[in-house]
C-alpha positions in Angstrom: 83.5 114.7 18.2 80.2 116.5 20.2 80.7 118.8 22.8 78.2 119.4 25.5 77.8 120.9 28.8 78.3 118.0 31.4 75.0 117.2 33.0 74.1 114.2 35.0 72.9 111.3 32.8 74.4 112.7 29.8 77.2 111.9 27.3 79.8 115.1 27.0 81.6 113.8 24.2 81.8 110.7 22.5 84.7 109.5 20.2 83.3 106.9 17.6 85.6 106.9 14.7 85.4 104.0 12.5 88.7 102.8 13.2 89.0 103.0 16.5 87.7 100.7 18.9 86.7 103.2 22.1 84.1 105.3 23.3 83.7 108.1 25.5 81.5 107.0 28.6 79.4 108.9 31.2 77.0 108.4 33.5 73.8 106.5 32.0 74.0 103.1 31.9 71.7 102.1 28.8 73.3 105.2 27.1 76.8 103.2 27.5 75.3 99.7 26.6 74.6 101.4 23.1 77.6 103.0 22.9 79.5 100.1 23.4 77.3 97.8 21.0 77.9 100.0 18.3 81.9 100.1 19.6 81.7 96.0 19.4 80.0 96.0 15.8 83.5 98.5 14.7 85.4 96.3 16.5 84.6 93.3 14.2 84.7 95.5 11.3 88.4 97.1 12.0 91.1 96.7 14.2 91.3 97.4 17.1 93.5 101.5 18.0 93.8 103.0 21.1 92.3 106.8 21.8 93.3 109.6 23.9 91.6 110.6 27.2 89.5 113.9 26.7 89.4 116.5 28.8 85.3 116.3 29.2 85.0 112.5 29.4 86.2 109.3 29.8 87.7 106.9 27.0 88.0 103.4 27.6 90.6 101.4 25.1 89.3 98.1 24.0 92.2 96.0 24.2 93.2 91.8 24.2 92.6 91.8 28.0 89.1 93.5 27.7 86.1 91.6 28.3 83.3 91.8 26.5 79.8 89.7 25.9 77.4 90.3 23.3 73.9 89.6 24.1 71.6 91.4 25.6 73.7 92.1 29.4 77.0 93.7 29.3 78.7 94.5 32.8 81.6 97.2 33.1 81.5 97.8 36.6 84.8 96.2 37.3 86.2 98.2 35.0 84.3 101.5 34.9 83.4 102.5 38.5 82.0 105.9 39.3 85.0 107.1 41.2 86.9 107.6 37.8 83.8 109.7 36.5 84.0 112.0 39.3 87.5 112.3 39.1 87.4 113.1 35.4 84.4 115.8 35.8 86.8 117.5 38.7 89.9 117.7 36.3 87.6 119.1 33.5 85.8 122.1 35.9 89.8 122.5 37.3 90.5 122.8 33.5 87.6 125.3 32.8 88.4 126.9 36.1 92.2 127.4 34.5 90.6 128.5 31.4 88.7 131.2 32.7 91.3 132.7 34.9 93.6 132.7 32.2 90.5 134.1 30.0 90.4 137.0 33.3 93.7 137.6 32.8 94.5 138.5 29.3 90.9 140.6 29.7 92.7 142.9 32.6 95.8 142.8 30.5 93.7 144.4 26.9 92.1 146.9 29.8 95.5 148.1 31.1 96.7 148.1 27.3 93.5 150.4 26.4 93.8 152.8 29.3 97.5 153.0 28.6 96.5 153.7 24.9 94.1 156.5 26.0 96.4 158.1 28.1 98.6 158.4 25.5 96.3 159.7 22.9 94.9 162.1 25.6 98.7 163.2 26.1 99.0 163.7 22.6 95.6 166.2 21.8 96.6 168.2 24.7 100.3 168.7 23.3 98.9 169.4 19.4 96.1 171.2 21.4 92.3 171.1 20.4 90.9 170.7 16.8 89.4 174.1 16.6 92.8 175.8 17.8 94.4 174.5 14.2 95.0 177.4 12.2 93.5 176.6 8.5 93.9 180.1 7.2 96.9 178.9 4.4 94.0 176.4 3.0 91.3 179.3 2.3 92.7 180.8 -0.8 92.9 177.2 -2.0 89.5 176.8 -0.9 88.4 180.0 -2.1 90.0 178.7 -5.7 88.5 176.2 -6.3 84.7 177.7 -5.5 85.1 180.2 -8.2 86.4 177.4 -10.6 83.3 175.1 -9.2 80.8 178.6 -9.5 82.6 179.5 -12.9 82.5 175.6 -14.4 78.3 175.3 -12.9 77.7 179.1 -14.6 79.3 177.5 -18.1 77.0 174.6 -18.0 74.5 176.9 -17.0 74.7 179.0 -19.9 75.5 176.0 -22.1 72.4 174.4 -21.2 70.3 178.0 -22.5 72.2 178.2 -25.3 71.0 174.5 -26.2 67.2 174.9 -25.4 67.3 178.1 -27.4 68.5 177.0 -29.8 66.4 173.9 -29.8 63.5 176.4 -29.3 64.7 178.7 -32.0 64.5 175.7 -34.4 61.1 174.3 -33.8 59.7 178.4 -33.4 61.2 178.1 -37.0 59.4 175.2 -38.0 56.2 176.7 -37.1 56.7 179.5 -38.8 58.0 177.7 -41.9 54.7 175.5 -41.3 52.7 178.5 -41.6 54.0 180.5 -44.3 53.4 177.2 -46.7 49.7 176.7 -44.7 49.0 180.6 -46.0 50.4 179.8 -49.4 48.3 176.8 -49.8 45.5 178.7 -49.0 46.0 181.8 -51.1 46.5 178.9 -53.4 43.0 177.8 -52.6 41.1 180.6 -52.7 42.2 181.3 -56.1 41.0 178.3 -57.0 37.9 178.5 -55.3 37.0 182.1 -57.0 37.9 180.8 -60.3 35.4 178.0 -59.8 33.0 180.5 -58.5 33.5 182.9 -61.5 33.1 179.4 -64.0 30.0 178.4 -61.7 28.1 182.0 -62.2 29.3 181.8 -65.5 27.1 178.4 -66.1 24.8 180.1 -64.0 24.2 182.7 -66.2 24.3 181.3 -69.5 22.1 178.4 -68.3 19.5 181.3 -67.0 20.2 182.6 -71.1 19.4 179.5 -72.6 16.4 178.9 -70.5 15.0 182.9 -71.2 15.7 181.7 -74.9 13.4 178.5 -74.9 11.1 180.1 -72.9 10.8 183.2 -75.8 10.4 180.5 -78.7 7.9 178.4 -76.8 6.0 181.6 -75.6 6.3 182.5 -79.6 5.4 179.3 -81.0 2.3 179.3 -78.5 1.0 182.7 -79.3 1.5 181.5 -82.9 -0.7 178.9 -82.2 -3.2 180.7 -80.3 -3.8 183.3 -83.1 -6.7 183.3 -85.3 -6.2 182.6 -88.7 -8.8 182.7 -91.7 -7.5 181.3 -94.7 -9.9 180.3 -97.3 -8.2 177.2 -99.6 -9.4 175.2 -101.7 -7.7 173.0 -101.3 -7.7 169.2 -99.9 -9.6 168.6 -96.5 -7.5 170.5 -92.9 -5.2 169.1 -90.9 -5.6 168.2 -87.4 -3.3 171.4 -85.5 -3.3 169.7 -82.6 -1.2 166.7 -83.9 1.2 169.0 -85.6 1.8 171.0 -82.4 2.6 167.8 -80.3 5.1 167.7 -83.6 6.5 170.7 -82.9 6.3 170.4 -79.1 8.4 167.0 -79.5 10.9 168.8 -81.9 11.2 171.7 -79.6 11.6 169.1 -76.4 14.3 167.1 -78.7 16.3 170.3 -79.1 15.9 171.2 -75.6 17.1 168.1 -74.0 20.0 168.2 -77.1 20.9 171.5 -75.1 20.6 169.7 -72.0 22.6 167.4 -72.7 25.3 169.2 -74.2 25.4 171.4 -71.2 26.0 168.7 -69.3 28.3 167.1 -71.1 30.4 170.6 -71.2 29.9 170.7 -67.8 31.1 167.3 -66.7 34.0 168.1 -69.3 34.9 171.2 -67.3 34.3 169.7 -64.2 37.0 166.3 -64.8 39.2 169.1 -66.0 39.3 171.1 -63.5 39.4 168.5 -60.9 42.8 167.1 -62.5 44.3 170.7 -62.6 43.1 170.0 -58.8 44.9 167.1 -58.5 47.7 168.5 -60.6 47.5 171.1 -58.4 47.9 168.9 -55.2 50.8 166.7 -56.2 52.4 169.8 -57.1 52.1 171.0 -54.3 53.0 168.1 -52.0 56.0 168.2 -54.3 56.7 171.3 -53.5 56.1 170.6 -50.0 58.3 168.3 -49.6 60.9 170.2 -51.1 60.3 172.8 -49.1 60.7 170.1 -46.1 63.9 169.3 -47.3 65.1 172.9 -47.9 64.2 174.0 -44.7 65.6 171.0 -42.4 69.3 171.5 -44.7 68.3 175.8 -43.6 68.4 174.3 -40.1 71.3 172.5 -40.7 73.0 175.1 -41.9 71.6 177.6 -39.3 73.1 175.5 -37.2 76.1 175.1 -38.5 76.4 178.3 -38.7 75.5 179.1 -34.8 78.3 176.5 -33.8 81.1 178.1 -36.4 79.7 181.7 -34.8 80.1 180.5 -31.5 83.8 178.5 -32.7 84.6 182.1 -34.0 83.5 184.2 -30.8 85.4 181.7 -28.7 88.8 182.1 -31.2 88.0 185.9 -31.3 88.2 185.8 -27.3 91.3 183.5 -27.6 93.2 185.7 -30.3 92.6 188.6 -27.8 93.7 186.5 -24.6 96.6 185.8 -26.1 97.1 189.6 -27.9 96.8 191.0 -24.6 99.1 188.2 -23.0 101.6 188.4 -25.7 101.6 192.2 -25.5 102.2 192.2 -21.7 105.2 190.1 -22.3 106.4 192.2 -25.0 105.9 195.3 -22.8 108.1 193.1 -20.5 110.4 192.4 -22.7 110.9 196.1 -23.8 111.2 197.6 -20.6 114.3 194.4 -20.1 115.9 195.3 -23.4 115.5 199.4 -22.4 117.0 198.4 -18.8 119.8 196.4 -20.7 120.5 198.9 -22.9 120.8 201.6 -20.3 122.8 199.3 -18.5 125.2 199.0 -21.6 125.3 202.6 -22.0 126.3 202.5 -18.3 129.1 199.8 -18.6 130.4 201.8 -22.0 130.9 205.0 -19.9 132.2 203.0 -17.5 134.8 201.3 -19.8 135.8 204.4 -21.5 136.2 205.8 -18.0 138.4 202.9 -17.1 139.9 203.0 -20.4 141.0 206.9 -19.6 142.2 206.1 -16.0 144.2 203.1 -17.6 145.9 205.7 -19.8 146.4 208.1 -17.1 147.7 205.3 -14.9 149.6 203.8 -17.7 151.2 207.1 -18.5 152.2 207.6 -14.4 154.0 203.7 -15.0 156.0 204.6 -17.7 157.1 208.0 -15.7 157.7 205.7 -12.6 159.6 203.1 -14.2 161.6 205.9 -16.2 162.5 207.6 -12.6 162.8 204.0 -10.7 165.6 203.8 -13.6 166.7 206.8 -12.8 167.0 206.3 -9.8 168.8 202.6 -10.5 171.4 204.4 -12.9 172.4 206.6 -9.9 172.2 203.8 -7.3 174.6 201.9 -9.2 176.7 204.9 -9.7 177.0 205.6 -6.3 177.7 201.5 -5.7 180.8 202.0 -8.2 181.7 205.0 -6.5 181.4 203.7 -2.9 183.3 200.3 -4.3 186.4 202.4 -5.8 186.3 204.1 -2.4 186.3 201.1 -0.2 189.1 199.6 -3.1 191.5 202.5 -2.0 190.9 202.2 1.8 191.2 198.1 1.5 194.8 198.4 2.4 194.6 200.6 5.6 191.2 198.4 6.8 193.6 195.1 6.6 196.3 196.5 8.5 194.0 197.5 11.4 192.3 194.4 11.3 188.7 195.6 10.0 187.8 192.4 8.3 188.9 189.9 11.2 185.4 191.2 12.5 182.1 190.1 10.4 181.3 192.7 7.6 178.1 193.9 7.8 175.4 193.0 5.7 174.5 196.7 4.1 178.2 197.0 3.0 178.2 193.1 1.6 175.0 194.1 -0.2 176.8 197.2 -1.5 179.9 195.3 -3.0 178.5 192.0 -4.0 180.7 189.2 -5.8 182.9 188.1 -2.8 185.0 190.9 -2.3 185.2 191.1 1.1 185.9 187.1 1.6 188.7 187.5 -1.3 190.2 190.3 0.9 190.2 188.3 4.2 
């Protein structure tokens, strides 16, 4: 189903199920010649179903007395005339019409609602009176409570927080130093080394400056053998040639030079590998050793701070065990000054009891003397009673003659002679 504003020449709704066999008409003839072609091809597909008229249109039912052509003209005017469309368009504005006032209606009924609604809220704030007139003073100390909890709780995390970054900068201050001292050992370390190699260097030095001073003395004495003059008379075979014996002696003295040389050297280089391993001795001994001390001083850290949190675990029991020293010896103060208070009170209810316990004597004492004297006075009661009842025994005889006991006998003299005396008498 389409909806539409209804315009001239338009279609407001049209109603094309596929098993129906109507259509919703309006104005524009070509418009319903499509319509109803495409109504006509359902038709043969289905059977054909009546639909309701719509409020914004017209629906025509295609039924057995319908007529119909297929081809290209189709004529509904005897059937669809445009009185029936103007009569359908005036029941649909008369429907929007009723819409809208109804729409009207229930608007002026939410605005009464609402401005009875304000009028009662108003009503209300000036009975509870304004906001600002409340009185929130009960809520401060709460208030107040919990800023020094927030101030105290932000001031530990403060402090917690320093604490951790000294800590942290403790250790690595630590480290350096640590760092240092072994930098300073090395170096003492190679120093040493370095003099010792100096002191072995001047000491090649000098004794390669010896043997030198000592080749040059025998070649400077060989030559100023040479160069001396010598007269010897021989007869003897023919001379030698002197200058093939001193290339001789120049060769020898060159051999035992470079033999020198060469042991020097070889001493030398000997030295030199040696010390070089004690150098490299040296250095894995002391990467050894540095890497021990690594170890040692990371576990020192470890321990330190170990040691820093069980100092801080035993500051924080310290504080606890005097919290609850101090707590415990307020309520122990308590508690003596109850038990002193009870025990004055006892002392008070002891007097007291031995106090009543005196006045129950006394008063004890005063029953037995009452109930001696009420039995006393009962022995003589009773005395008198027999006396008065021997009296009134002797006088019985007169009294009846007179008539006394035809009259009622009063009560204190019945009480007096009890057992029916008076009714045996009469």
């Amino acid at each position: 189903v389409a909806e539409a504003r209804p315009r001239s020449g338009t279609i407001s709704r049209a109603c094309l199920p596929l098993s129906n066999s109507t259509v919703l008409l309006q104005s524009s003839a070509v418009q319903r010649s499509f319509l109803l072609d495409s109504a006509i091809g359902q038709l043969l597909a289905s059977p054909p179903s009546p639909c309701a008229l719509s409020p914004l249109g017209l629906v025509v039912s295609m039924g057995a007395g319908s007529s119909m052509g297929v081809g290209g003209g189709f004529d509904l005017s005897s059937a669809l005339d445009q009185s029936t469309i103007h009569l359908n368009e005036k029941a649909t504005m008369q429907n929007l019409n009723d819409r809208l006032a109804s729409y009207l209606d229930k608007v002026r009924s939410l605005e009464a609602a609402n401005a009875k609604l304000e009028k009662q809220i108003r009503e209300y704030y000036e009975q509870k009176g304004p906001a600002a007139e409340r009185d929130y003073s009960n809520y401060w100390a709460i208030i107040n409570d919990l800023k020094d909890k927030s101030n105290v709780c932000s001031a530990v995390n403060d402090y917690q927080g320093r604490i951790l970054r000294y800590e942290h900068e403790l250790m690595m201050r630590q480290s350096v130093e640590a760092d240092i001292a072994n930098l300073r050992r090395l170096l003492d370390q190679t120093t040493l080394t370095k003099a010792d190699l100096e002191m072995q260097i001047e000491g090649l030095q000098d004794e390669l400056a010896y043997l030198k001073k000592n080749h040059a003395e025998e070649l400077a004495a060989l030559r100023s053998q040479l160069t001396g003059t010598v007269n010897v008379e021989v007869d003897a075979a023919p001379q030698q040639d002197l200058n093939k014996i001193l290339d001789e002696v120049r060769a020898q003295y060159e051999a035992i030079t470079d033999k020198h040389r060469r042991d020097q050297e070889s001493w030398f280089n000997e030295k030199s590998a040696a010390l070089t391993k004690e150098v490299a001795i040296s250095t894995e001994t002391i990467q050894t050793s540095k890497t021990e001390i690594g170890d040692l001083r990371r576990t020192l850290q470890g321990l330190e701070i170990e040691l820093q949190s069980q100092l801080s675990m035993k500051g924080a029991l310290e504080n606890t065990l005097a919290e609850t020293e101090n707590r415990y010896s307020a309520m122990l103060a308590g508690y003596q000054n109850t038990i002193n208070m009870l025990e004055a009170e006892l002392a008070n209810m002891r007097a007291s009891i031995e106090q009543q316990g005196q006045d129950y004597k006394m008063l004890l004492d005063i029953k037995t003397r009452l109930e001696q004297e009420i039995a006393t006075y009962r022995s003589l009661k009773l005395s008198e009673k027999c006396k008065l009842r021997d009296q009134i025994k002797h006088m019985t005889p007169g009294l009846a003659q007179r008539g006394f006991f035809k009259q009622d006998t009063p009560k204190w003299l019945t009480n007096l002679c009890p057992g029916g005396f008076f009714n045996s008498v009469t």
